[in-house]
DRENDO-1510 file (C-alpha; in Angstrom, 1 decimal, always signed):
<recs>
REC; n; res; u; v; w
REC; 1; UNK; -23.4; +7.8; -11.2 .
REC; 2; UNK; -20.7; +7.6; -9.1 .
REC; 3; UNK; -19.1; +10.3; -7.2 .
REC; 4; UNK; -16.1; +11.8; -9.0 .
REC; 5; UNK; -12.8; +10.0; -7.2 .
REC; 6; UNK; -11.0; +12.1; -4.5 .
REC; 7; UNK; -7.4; +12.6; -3.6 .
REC; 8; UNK; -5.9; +13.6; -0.2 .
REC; 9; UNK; -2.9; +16.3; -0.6 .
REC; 10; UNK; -0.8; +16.6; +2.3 .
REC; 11; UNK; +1.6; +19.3; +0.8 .
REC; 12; UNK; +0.0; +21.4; -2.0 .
REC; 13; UNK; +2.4; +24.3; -1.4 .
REC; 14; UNK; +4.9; +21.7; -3.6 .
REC; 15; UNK; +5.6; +22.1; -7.0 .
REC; 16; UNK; +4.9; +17.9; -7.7 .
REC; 17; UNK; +2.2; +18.2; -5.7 .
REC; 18; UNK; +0.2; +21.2; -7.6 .
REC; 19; UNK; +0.6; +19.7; -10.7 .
REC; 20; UNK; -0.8; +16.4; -9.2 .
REC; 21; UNK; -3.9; +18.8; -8.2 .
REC; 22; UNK; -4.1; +19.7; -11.9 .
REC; 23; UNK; -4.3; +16.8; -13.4 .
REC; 24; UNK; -6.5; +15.8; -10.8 .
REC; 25; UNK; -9.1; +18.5; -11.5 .
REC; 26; UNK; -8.4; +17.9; -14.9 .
REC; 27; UNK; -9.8; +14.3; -14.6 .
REC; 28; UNK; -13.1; +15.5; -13.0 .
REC; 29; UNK; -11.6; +14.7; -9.5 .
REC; 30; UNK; -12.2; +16.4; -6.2 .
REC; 31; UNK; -8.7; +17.6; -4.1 .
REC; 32; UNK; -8.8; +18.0; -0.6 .
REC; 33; UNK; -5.3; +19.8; +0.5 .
REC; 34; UNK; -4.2; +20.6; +3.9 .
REC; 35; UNK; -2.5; +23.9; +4.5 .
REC; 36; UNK; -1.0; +25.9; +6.7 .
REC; 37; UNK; -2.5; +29.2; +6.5 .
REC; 38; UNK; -5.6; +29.1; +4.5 .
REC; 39; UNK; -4.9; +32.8; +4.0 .
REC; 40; UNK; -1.8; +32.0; +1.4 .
REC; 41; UNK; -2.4; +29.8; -1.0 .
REC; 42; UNK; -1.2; +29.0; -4.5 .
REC; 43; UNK; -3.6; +29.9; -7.3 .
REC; 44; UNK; -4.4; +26.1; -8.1 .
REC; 45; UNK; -5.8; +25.3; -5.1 .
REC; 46; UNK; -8.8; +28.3; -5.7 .
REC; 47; UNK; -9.7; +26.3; -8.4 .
REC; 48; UNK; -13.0; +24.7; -8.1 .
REC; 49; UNK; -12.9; +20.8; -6.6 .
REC; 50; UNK; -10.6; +21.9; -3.7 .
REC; 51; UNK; -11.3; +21.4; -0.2 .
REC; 52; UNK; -8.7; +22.9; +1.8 .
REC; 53; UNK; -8.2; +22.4; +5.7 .
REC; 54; UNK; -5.9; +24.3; +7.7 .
REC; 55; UNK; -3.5; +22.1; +9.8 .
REC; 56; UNK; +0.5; +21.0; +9.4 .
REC; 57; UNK; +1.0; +17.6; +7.5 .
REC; 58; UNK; +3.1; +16.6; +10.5 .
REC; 59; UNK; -0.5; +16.9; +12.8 .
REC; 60; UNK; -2.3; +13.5; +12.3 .
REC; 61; UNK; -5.5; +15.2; +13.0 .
REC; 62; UNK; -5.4; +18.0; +10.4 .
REC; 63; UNK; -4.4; +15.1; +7.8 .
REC; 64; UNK; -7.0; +12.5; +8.9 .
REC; 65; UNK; -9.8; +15.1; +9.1 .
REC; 66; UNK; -8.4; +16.7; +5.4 .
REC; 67; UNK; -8.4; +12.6; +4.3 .
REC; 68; UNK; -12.2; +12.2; +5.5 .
REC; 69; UNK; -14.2; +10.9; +2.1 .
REC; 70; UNK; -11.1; +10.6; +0.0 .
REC; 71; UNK; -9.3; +7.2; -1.7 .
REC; 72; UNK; -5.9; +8.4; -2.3 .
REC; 73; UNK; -3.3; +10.2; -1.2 .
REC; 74; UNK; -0.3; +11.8; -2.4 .
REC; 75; UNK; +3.0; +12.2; -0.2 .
REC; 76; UNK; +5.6; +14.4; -1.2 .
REC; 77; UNK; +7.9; +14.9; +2.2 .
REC; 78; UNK; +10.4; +17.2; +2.2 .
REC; 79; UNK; +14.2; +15.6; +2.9 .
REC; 80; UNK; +15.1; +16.4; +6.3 .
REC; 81; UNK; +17.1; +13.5; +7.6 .
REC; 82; UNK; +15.1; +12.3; +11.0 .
REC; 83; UNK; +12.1; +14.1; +10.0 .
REC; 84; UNK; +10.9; +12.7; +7.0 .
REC; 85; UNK; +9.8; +9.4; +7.9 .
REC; 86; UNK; +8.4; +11.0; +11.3 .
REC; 87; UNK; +5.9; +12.7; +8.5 .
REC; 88; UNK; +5.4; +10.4; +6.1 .
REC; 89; UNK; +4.4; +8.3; +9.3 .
REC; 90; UNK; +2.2; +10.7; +10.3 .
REC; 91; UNK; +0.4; +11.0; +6.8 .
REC; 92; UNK; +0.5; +7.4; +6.2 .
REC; 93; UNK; -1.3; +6.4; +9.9 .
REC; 94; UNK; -3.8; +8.9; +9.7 .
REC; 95; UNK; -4.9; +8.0; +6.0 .
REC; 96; UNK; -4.8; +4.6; +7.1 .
REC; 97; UNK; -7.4; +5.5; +10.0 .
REC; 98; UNK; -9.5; +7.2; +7.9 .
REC; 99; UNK; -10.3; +4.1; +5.3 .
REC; 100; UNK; -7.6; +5.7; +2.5 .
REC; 101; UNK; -7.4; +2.6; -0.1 .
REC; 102; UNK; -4.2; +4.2; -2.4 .
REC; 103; UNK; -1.1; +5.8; -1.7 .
REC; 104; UNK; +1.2; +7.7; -4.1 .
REC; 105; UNK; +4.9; +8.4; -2.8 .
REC; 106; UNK; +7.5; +11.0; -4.2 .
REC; 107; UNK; +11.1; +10.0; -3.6 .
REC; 108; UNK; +13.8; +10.3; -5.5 .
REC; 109; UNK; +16.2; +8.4; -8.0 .
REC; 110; UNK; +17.4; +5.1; -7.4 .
REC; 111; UNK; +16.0; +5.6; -3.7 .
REC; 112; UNK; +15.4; +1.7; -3.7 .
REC; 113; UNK; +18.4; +0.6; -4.9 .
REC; 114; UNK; +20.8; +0.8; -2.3 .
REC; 115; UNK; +23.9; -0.7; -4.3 .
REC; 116; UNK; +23.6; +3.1; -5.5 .
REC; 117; UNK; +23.9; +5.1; -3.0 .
REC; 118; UNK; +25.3; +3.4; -0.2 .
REC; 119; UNK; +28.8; +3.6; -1.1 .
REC; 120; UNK; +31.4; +5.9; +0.5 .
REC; 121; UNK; +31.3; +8.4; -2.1 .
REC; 122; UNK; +27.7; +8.6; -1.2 .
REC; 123; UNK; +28.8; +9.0; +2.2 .
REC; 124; UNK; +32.0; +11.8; +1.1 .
REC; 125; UNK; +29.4; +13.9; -0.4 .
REC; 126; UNK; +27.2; +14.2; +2.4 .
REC; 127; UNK; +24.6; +12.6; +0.6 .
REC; 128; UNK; +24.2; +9.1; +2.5 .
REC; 129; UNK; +21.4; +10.5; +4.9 .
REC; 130; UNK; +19.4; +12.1; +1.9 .
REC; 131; UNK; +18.6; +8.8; +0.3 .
REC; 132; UNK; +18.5; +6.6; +3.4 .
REC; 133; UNK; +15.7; +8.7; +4.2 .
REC; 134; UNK; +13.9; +8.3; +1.2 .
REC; 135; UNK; +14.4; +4.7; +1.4 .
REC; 136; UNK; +13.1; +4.6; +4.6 .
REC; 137; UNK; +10.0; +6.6; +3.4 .
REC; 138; UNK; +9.7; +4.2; +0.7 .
REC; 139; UNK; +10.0; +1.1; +2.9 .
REC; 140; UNK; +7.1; +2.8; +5.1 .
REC; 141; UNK; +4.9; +3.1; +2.2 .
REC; 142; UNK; +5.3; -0.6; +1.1 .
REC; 143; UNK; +4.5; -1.8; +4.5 .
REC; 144; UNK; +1.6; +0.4; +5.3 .
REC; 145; UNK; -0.5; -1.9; +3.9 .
REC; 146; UNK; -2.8; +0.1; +1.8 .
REC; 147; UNK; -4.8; -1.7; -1.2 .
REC; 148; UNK; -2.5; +0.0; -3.7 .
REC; 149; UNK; +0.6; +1.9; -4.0 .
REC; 150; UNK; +3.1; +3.4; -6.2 .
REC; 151; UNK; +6.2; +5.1; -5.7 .
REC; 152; UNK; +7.5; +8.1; -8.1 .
REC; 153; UNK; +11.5; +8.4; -9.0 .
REC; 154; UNK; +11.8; +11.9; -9.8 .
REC; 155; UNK; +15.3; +13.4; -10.2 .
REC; 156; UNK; +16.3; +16.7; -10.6 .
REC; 157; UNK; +13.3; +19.0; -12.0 .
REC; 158; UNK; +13.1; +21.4; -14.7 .
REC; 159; UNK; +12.2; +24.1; -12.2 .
REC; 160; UNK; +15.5; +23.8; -10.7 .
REC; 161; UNK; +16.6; +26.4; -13.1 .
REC; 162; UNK; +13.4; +28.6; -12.3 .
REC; 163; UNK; +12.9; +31.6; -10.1 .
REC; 164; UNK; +12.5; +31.0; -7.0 .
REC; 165; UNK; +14.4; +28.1; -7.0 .
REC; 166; UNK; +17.5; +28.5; -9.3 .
REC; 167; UNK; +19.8; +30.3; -6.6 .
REC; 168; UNK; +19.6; +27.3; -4.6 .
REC; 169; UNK; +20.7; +25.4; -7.3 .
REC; 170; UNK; +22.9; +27.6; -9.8 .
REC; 171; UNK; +23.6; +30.5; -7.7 .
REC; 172; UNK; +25.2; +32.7; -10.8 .
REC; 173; UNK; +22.3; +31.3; -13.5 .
REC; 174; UNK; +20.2; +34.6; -12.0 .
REC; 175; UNK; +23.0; +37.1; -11.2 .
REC; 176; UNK; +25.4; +36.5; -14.0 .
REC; 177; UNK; +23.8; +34.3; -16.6 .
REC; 178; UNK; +26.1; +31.7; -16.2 .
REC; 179; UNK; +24.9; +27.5; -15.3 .
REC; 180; UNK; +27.9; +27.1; -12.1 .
REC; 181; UNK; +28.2; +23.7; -11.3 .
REC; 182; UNK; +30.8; +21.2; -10.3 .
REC; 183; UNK; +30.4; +18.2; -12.5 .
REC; 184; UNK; +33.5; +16.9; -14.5 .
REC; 185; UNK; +33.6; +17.2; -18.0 .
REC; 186; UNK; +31.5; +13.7; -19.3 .
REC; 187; UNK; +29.2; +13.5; -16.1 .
REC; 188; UNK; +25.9; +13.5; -16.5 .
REC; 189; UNK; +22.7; +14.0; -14.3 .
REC; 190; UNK; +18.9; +13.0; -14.8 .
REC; 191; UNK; +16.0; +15.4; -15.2 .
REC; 192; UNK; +12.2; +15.3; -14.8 .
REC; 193; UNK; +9.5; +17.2; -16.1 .
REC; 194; UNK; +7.6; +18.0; -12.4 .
REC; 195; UNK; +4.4; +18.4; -14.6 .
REC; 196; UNK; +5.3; +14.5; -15.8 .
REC; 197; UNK; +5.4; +13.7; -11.9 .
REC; 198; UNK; +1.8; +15.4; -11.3 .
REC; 199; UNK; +0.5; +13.4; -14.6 .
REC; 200; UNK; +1.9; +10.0; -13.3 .
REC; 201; UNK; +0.6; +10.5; -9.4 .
REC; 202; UNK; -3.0; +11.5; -11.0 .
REC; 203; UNK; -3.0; +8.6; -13.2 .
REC; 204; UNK; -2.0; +6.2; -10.1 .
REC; 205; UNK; -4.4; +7.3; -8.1 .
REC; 206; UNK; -7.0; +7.3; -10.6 .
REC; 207; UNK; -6.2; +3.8; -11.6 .
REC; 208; UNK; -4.5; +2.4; -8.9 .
REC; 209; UNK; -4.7; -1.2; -10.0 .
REC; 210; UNK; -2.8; -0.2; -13.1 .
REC; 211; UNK; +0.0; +0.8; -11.0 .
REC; 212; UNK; +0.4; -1.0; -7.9 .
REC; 213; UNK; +3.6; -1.7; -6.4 .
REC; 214; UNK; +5.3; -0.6; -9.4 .
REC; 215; UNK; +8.6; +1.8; -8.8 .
REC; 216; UNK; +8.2; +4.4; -11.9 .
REC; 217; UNK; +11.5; +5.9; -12.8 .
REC; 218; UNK; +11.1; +9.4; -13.8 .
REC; 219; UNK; +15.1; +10.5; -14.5 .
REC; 220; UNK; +14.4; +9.7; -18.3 .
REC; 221; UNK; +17.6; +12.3; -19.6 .
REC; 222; UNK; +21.2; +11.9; -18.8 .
REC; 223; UNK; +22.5; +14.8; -19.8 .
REC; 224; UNK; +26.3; +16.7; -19.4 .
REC; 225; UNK; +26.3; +20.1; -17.9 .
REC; 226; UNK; +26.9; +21.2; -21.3 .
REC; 227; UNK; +23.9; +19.8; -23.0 .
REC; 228; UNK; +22.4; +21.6; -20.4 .
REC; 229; UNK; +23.5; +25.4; -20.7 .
REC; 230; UNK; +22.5; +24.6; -24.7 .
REC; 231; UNK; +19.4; +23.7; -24.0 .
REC; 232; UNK; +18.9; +26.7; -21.6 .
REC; 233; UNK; +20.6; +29.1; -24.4 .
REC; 234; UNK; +18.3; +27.7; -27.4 .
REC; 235; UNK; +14.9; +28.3; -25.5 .
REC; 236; UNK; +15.7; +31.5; -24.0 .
REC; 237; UNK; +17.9; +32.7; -27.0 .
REC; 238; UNK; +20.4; +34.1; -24.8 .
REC; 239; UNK; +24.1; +32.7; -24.6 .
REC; 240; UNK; +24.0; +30.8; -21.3 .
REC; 241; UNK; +27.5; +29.1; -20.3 .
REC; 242; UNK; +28.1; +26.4; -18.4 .
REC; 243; UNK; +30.9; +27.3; -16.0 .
REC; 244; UNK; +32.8; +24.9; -14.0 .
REC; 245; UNK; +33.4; +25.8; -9.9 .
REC; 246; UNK; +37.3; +25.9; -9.1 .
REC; 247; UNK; +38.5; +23.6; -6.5 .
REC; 248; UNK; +38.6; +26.7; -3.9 .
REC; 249; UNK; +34.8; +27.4; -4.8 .
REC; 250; UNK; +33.8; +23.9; -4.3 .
REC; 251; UNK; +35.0; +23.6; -1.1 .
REC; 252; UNK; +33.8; +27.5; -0.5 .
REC; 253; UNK; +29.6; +26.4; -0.6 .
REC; 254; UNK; +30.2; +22.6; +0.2 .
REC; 255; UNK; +28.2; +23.2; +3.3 .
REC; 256; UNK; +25.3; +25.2; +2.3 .
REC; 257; UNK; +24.8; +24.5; -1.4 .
REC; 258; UNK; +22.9; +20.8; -1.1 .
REC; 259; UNK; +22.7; +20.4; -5.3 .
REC; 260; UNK; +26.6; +20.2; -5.2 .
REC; 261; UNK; +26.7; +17.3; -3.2 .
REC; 262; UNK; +24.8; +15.8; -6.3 .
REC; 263; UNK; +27.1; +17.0; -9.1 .
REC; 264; UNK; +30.2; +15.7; -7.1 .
REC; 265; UNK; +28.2; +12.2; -6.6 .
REC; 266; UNK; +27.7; +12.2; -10.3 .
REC; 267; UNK; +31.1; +12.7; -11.0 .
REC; 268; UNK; +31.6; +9.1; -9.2 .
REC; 269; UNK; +28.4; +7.4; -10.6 .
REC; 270; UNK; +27.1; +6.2; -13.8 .
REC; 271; UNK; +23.6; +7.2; -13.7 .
REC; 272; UNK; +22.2; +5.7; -17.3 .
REC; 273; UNK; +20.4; +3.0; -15.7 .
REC; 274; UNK; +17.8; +5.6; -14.7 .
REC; 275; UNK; +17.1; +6.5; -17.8 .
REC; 276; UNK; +17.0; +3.1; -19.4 .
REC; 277; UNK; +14.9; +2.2; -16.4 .
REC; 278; UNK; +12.3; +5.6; -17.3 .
REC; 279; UNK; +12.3; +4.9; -20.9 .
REC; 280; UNK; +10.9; +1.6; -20.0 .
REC; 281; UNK; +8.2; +3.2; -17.8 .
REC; 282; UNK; +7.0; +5.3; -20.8 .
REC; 283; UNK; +6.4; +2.4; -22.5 .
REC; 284; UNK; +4.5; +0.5; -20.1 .
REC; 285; UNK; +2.3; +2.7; -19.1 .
REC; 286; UNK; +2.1; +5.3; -22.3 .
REC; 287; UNK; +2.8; +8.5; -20.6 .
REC; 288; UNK; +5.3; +10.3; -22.3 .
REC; 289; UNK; +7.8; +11.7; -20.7 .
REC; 290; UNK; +8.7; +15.8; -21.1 .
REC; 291; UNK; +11.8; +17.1; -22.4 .
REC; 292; UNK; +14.0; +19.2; -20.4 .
REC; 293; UNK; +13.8; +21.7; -23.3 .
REC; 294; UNK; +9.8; +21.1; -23.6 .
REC; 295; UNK; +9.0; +22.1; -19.9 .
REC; 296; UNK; +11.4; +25.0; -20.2 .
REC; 297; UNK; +9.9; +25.9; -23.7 .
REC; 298; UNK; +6.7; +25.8; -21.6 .
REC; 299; UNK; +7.8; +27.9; -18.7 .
REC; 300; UNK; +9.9; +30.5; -21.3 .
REC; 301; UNK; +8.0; +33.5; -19.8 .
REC; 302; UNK; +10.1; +32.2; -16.2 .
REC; 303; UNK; +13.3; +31.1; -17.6 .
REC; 304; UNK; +13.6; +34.7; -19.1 .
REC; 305; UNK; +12.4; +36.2; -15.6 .
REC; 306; UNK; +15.7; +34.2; -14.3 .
REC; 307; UNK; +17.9; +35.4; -17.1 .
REC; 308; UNK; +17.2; +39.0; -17.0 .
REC; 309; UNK; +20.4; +40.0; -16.2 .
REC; 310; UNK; +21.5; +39.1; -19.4 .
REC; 311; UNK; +19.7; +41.9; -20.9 .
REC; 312; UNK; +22.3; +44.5; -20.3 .
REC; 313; UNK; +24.9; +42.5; -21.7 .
REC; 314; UNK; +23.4; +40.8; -24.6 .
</recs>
């Protein structure tokens, strides 16, 4: 019998990328992650069938030795304009070096469709370097040259909306119970499942033949801000508002809050093709894609954690 297949993690501390791990494990595979500091680690990667190996996913070494024995890897880089390619270079030479046959990218949505995004309201919102970069991450992948790849579409992810990561997003959702945002009344914006993104990477990797070269769209809800806050209000049971930033408070957190920048694109941009696009993904390939209210229905217990101030007022 053959040895269980492996997969090369370069950044487990990522929410896509421990839910890759899961499904992973959950296949019978074997994980090998690189990490930081051994020391702090999320509780997946204690499970049994990881290998971890301490070392920065931006030291070709620490990935090539962490990519030793493995067939796939999965590369999630975080979108720092300038930096991000540098990495996913990094990642992408040293698997190569080390005999890695499959690759599975993260981007984002519409990332290879630059009719999209290169535009000047792409550009007025500050967003144009976000997706060059993934393009350009993209555009490594596909010419790395590696017996398979795939590359993953996400868009924005149910754990936006989460503890720790909600005040980055919706600033007020955790200190007054309210969804702030800055999308017009009619706009809409896509959401994944991140559990949907660790299912689909797992089942690349596992059968990359299946899914080589193929782009998978992963945005596969277009939904308004106010479908939104009732979606958040039916599975917490709490009355959650979507409230509307005024033209002073946009321009107030223009600079440090990045998910704006996204809710003012969509204002300019019709973004159903992505889900028409991800809807035809689910059924190509037969993975169904999560509701937003599902995955927060799953994660109720941490949607409630984020809403506790609403409990001396409700």
């Amino acid at each position: 019998m053959s040895e269980p297949p492996e997969g090369a993690l370069a950044k487990p501390r990522q929410l896509p990328s421990q839910h890759t791990i899961t499904h992973l494990l959950g296949s019978g595979a074997k994980v090998h992650a690189v990490v930081r500091n051994p020391q702090k680690i999320p509780s997946v990667l204690e499970r049994p069938g990881v290998t971890i190996f301490k070392g920065e996913s931006t030291d070709a070494e620490a990935v090539a030795r962490a990519a030793q024995g493995c067939t796939g890897v999965f590369l999630n880089t975080f979108p720092i304009p300038g930096l991000e390619l540098s990495q996913a270079q990094t990642i992408i030479e040293a698997s190569k070096k080390v005999g890695i046959k499959t690759i599975v990218a993260s981007t984002t949505f519409f990332a290879h469709k630059k009719a999209m995004w290169d535009t000047p309201i792409t550009k007025e919102t500050l967003l144009h370097g976000y997706f060059s970069s993934k393009y350009d991450v993209e555009e490594a992948v596909k010419a790395a040259g590696f017996e398979a790849y795939t590359i993953l579409q996400p868009a924005f992810c149910h754990f936006d909306f989460l503890l720790p990561n909600a005040p980055q997003n919706f600033p007020a959702l955790s200190t007054r119970g309210e969804l702030d945002h800055a999308m017009d009344d009619g706009a809409t914006m896509l959401y994944t499942d991140a559990d949907d993104i660790g299912a689909y990477a797992a089942a690349a990797l596992l059968d990359p033949a299946k899914f080589d070269k193929h782009v998978i769209a992963m945005g596969h809800e277009n939904l308004t801000m106010e479908e939104v806050a009732q979606i958040v209000s039916r599975v917490s049971g709490k009355t959650v508002l979507a409230k509307k930033r005024s033209a002073e408070e946009v321009e107030q957190v223009k600079d440090t809050l990045f998910t704006q920048r996204f809710h003012l694109w969509a204002n300019a941009t019709d973004l159903s093709e992505g889900a028409v696009a991800a809807k035809a993904v689910q059924a190509k390939f037969g993975i169904p894609f999560t509701s937003l209210e599902d995955a927060l229905t799953r994660e109720k217990t941490r949607l409630l954690e984020c809403l506790a101030v609403l409990e001396s007022v409700q």
